[in-house]
ZASE-968048 format. One record per residue (C-alpha): residue in three letters; x, y, z. Coordinates in pm, 1 decimal, m for minus. Each point is the difference from the previous one (the first is absolute). Example, Ala and Ser with C-alpha at 12.3 -4.5 7.8 and 13.67 -1.06 7.14 Angstrom:
# residues 2
{'ALA', {1230.0, m450.0, 780.0}}
{'SER', {137.0, 344.0, m66.0}}
This chain:
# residues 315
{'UNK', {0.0, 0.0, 0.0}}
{'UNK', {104.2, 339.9, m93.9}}
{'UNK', {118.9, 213.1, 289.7}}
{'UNK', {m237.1, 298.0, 37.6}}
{'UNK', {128.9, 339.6, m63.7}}
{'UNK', {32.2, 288.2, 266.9}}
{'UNK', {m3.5, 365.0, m49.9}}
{'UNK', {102.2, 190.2, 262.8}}
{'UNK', {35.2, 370.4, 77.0}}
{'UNK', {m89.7, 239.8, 238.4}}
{'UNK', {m371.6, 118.1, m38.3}}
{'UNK', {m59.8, m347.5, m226.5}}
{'UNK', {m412.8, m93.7, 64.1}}
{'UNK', {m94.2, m378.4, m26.1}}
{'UNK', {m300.4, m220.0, m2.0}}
{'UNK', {172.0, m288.6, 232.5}}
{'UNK', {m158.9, m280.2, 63.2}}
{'UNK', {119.9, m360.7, 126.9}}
{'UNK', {m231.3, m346.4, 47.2}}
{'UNK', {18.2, m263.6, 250.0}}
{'UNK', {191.5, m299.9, m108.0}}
{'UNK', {m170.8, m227.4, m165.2}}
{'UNK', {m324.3, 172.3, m28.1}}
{'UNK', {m28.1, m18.9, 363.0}}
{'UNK', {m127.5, 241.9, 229.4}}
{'UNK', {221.0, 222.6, 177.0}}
{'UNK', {m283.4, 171.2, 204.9}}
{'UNK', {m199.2, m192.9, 241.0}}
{'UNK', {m144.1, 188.6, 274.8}}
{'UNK', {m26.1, 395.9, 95.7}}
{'UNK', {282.2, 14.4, 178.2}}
{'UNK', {264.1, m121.5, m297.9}}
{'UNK', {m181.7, 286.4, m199.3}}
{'UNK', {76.2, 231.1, 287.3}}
{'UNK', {324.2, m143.3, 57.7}}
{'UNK', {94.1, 78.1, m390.5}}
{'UNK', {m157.1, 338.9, 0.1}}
{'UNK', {274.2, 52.2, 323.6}}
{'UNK', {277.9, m79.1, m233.3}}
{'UNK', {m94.7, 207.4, m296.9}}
{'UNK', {m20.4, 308.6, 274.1}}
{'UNK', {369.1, m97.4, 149.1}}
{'UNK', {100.8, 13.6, m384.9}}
{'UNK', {m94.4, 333.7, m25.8}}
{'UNK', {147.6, 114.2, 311.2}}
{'UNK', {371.5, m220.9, m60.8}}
{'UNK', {14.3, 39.5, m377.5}}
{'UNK', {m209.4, 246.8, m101.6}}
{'UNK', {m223.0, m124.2, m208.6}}
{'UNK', {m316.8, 187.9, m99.4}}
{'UNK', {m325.1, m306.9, m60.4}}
{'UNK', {m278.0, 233.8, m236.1}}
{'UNK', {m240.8, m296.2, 62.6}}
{'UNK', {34.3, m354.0, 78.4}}
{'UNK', {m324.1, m329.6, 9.6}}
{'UNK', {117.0, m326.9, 175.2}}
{'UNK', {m201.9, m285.7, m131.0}}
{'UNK', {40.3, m348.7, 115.6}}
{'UNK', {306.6, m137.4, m166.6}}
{'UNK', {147.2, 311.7, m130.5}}
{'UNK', {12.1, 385.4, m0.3}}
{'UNK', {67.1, 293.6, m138.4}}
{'UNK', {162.4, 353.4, 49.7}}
{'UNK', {19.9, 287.6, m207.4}}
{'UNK', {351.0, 79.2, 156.0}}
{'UNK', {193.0, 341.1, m40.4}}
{'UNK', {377.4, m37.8, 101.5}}
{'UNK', {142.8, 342.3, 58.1}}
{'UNK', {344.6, m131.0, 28.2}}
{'UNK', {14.6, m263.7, m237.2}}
{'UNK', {39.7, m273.5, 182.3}}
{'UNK', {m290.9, m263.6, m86.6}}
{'UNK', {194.7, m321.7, 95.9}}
{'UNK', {51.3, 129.2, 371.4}}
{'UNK', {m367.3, 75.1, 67.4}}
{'UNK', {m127.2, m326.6, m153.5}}
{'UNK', {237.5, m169.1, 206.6}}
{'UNK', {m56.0, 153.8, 280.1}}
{'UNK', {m410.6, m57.1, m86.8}}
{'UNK', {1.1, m340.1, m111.9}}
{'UNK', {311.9, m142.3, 245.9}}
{'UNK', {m163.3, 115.9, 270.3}}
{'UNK', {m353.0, m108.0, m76.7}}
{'UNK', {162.1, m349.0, m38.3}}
{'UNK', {179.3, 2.1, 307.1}}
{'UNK', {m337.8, 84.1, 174.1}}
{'UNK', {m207.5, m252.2, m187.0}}
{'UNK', {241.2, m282.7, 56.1}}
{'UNK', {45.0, 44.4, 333.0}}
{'UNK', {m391.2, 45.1, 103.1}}
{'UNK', {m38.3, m346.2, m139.5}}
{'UNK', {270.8, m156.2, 0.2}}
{'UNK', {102.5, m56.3, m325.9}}
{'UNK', {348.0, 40.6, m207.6}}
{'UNK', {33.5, 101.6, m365.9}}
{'UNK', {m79.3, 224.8, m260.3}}
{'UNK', {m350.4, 144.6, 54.5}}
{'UNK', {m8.3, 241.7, m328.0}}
{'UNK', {84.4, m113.1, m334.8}}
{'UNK', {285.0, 110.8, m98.7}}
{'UNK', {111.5, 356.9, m60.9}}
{'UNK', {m216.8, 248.6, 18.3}}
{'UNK', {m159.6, 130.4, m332.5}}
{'UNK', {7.3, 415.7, m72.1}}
{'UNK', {m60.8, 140.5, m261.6}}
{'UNK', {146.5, 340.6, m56.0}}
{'UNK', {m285.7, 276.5, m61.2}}
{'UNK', {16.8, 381.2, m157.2}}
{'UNK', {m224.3, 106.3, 314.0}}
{'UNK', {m181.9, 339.5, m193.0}}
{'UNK', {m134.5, m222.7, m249.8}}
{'UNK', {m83.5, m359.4, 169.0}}
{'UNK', {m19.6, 27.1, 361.1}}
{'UNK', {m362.8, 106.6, 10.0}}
{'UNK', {m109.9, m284.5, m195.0}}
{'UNK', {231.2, m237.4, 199.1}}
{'UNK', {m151.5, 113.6, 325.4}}
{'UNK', {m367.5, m59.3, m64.5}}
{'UNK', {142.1, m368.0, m160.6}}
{'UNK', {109.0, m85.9, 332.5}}
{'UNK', {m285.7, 136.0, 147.6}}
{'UNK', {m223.1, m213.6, m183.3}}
{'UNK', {162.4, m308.1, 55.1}}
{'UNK', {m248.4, m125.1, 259.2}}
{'UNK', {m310.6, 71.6, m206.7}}
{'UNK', {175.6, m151.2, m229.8}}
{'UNK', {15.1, m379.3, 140.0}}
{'UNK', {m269.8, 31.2, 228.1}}
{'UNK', {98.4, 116.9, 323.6}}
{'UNK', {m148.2, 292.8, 11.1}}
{'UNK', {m300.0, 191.4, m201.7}}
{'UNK', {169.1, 315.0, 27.2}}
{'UNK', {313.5, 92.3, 43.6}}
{'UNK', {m85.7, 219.4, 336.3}}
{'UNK', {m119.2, m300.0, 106.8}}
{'UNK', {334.7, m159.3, 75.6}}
{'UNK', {190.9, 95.6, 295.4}}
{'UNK', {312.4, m149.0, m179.7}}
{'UNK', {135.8, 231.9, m227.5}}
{'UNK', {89.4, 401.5, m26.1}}
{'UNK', {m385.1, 82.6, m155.4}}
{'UNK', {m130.5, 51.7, 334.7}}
{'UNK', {280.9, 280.8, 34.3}}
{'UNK', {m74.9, 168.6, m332.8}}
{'UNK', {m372.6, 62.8, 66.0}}
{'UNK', {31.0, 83.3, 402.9}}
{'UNK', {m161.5, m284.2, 158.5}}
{'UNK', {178.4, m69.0, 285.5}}
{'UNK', {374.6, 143.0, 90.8}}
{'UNK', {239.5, 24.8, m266.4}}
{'UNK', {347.1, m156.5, 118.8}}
{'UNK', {302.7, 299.8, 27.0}}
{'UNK', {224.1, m231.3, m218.0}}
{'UNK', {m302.3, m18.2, m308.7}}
{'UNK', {48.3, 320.7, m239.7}}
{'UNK', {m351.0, 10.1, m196.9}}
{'UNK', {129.0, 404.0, m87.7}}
{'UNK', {117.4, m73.0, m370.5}}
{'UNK', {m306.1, m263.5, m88.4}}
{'UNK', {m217.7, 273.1, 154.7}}
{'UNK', {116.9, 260.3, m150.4}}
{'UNK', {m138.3, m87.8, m336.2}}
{'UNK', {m340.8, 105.0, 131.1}}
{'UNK', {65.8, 313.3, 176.8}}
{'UNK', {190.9, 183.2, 285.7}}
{'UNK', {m340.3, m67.1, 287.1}}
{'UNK', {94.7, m320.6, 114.4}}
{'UNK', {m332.0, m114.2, 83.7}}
{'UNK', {m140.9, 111.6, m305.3}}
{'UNK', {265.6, m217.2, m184.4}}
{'UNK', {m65.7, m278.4, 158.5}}
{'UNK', {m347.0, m24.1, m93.3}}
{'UNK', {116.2, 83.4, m354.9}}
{'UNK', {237.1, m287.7, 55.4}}
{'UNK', {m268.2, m241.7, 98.8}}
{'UNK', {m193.5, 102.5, m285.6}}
{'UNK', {290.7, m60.4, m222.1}}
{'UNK', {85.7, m369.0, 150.7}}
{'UNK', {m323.9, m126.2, 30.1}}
{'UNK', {m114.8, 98.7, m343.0}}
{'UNK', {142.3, m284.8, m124.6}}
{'UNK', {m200.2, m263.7, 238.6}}
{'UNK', {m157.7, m275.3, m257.9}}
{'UNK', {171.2, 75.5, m280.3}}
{'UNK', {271.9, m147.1, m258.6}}
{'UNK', {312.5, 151.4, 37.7}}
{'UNK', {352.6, m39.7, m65.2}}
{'UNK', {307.0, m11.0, 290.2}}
{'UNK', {188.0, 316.2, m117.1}}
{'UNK', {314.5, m224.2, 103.9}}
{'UNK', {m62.7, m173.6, m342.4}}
{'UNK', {186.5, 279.5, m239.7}}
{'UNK', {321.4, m87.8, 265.9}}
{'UNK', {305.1, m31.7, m277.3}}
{'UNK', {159.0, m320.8, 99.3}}
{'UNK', {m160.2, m29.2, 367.7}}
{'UNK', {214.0, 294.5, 98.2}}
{'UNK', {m86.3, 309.7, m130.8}}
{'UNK', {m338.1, 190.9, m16.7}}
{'UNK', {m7.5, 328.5, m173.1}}
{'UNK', {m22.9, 208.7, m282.4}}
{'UNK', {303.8, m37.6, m307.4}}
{'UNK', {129.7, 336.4, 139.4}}
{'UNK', {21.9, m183.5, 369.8}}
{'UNK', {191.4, m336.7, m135.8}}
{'UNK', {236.0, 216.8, m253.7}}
{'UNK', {71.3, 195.4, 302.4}}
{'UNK', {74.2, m332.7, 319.8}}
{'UNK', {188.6, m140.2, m288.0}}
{'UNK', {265.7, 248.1, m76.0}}
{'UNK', {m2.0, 130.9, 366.8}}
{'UNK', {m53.8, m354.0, 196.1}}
{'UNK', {110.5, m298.9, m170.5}}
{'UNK', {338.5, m25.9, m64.9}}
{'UNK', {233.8, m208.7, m238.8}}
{'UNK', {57.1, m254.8, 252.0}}
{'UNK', {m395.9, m66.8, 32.3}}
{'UNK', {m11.8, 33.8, m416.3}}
{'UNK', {303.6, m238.0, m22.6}}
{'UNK', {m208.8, m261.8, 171.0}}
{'UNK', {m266.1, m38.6, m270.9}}
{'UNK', {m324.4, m12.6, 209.5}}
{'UNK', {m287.5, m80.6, m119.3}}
{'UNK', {m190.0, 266.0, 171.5}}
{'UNK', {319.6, 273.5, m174.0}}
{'UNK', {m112.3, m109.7, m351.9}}
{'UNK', {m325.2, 94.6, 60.4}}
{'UNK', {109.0, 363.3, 129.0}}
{'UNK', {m37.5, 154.5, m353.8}}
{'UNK', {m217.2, 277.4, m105.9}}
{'UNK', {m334.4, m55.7, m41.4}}
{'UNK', {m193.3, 89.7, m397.3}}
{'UNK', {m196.7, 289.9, 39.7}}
{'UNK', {m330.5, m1.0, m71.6}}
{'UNK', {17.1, 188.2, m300.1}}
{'UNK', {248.2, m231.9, m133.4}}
{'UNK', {m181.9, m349.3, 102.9}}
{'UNK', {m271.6, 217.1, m254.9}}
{'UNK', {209.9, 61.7, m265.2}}
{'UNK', {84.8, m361.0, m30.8}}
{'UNK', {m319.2, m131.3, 109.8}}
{'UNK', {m155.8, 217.1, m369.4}}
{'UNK', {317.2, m164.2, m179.1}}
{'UNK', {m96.1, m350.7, 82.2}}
{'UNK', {m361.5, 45.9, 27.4}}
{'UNK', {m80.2, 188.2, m349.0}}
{'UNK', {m285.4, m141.8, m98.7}}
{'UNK', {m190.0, m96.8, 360.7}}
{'UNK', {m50.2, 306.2, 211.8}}
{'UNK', {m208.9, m126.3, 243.1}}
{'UNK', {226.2, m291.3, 82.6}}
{'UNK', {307.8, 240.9, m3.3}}
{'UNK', {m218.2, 166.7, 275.8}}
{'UNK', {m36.5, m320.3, 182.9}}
{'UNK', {335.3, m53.4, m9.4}}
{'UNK', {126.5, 330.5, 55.4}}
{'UNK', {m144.9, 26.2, 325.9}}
{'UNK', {100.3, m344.7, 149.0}}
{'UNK', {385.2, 136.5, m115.7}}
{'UNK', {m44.4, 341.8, 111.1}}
{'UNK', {m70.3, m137.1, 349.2}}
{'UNK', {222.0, m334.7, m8.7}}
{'UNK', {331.8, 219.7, m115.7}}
{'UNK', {m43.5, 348.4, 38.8}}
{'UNK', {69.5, 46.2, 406.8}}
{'UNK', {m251.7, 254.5, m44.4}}
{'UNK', {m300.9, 23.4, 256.9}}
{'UNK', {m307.3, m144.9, m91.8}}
{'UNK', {m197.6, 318.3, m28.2}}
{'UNK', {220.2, 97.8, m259.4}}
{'UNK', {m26.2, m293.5, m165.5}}
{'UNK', {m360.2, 89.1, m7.7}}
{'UNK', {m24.4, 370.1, m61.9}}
{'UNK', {216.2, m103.3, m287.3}}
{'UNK', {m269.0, m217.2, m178.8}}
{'UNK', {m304.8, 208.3, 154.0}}
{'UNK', {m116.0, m297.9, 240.0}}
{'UNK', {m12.5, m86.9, 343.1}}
{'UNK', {251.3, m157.3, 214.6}}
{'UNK', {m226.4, m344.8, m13.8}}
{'UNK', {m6.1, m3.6, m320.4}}
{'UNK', {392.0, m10.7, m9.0}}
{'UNK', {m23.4, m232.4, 261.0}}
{'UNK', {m224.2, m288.6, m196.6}}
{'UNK', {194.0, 109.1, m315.7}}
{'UNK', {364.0, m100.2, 171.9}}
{'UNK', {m216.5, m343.3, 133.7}}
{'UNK', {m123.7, m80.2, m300.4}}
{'UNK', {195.9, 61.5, m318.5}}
{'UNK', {305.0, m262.8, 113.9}}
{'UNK', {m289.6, m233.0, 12.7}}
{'UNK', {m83.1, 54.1, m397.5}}
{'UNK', {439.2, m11.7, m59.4}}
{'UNK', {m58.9, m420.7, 132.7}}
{'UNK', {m247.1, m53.3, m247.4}}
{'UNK', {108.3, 253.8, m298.2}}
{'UNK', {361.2, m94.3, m159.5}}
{'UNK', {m26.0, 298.1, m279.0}}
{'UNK', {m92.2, 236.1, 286.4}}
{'UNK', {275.1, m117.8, 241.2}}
{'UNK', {253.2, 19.4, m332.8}}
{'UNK', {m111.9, 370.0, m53.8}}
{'UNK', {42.2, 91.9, 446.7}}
{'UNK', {323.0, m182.3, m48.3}}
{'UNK', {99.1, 199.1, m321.7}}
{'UNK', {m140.4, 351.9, 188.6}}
{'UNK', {232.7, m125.7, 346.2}}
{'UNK', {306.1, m11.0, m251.3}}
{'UNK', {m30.6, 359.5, m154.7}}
{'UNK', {m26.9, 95.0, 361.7}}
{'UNK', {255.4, m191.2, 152.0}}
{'UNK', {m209.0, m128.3, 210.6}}
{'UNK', {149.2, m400.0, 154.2}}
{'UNK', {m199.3, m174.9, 309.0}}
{'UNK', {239.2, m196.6, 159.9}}
């Protein structure tokens, strides 16, 4: 297996998130929730970090994590060791209790972290545990929208501030925002991550690449490296869309908007505004059209022949 690549750097923002080995559950009772919740409030204090928003499920969590002095490895560490230490010894058990590393996935904040935070939110409506995400004592949500106290270490200021400078008036804009989404369709925004490592616009990834990654990282030949390129623009996954697609406009639609959202890195409500259609309808289209690719060998030649003007490779 391919060994994940970090990005680190002071003022770096992640989604983190790490699952219990073997599927199994790392939270049993209140009190290892509590217990966890502890440790990511020491990590603030010891290493600084700064957690935007955070949801522990059953066998996994995650953090929208801020490290102001670039030092990711130490808080996880310091999160996940100790977490072990205390789980292990409460029942008397030895071993690995996560699953390997951690995963993170480095984020351009401005442009993803709002989306990121109401996909963590929503991660208990999402399997069941709760019907709303205010519901669930468990993650940050209860923080955002002011029911009950907000712990010091838990910065909802930046998410917030998307909806005003009246804190209570954001939060209720906030709800509005995350819960808008209840019993619907939609796509993790973690899915336009280049290579598992990288979420953010062309601009972002041009820029972590020649500031981040060095020759020694480049020299390795990771996976997750080759896939740090820059992204078509939607103007050009157009252009070659009308080349391929002369004589079938309505499929070049079709297809256009599955690529648009599959290769782009572009949000999903640009995606949209793009073809004059709603979000859902980008959503079914990027569902649907590698369905017809199985079944359609011309079609999947002519994707494969608009992937190669773009030089576009999935790996």
């Amino acid at each position: 297996m391919a060994r994940p690549l970090r990005i680190a750097y002071p003022g770096a923002y992640y989604h983190v998130t790490s699952r219990g080995n073997e599927q199994k559950d790392v939270f049993k009772s209140r009190r290892d929730r509590e217990k966890f919740l502890e440790y990511l409030a020491s990590a603030t204090e010891r290493y600084g970090a700064a957690i935007h928003a955070y949801c522990l499920m059953s066998n996994h969590y995650h953090l929208l994590l801020e490290t102001p002095e670039g030092n990711l490895s130490q808080i996880m560490r310091h999160i996940n060791g100790a977490y072990t230490i205390y789980f292990n010894v409460k029942r008397k058990r030895a071993g690995h209790l996560f699953q390997g590393r951690f995963k993170a996935i480095l984020v351009e904040a401005d442009e993803y972290a709002l989306e990121l935070s109401r996909y963590i939110h929503l991660n208990p409506v999402r399997v069941g545990m709760a019907k709303n995400p205010g519901d669930y004592p468990w993650s940050s949500f209860q923080g955002y929208i002011g029911k009950g106290k907000v712990p010091d270490w838990l910065k909802t200021d930046f998410i917030l501030g998307y909806f005003g400078k009246n804190k209570l008036d954001a939060g209720k804009k906030y709800s509005v925002f995350v819960e808008e989404l209840i019993g619907t369709e939609y796509d993790s925004p973690l899915l336009d991550a280049i290579g598992t490592a990288v979420l953010g616009s062309p601009e972002f990834v041009e820029s972590v690449m020649e500031a981040h990654v060095g020759k020694r990282e480049l020299s390795r030949d990771l996976p997750a490296l080759r896939q740090l390129t820059i992204r078509p623009t939607l103007e050009a996954i157009i252009t070659a869309l009308d080349t391929v697609f002369q004589s079938d406009k309505k499929l070049a639609r079709q297809a256009g908007m599955y690529l648009c959202r599959r290769y782009s890195g572009k949000l999903i409500r640009e995606v949209a505004n793009l073809f004059n259609v709603s979000e859902s309808a980008i959503t079914e289209a990027a569902r649907t059209f590698p369905l017809k690719l199985e079944t359609n060998k011309e079609l999947l030649e002519k994707i494969e022949r608009v992937k190669a003007m773009l030089n576009i490779c999935d790996l």
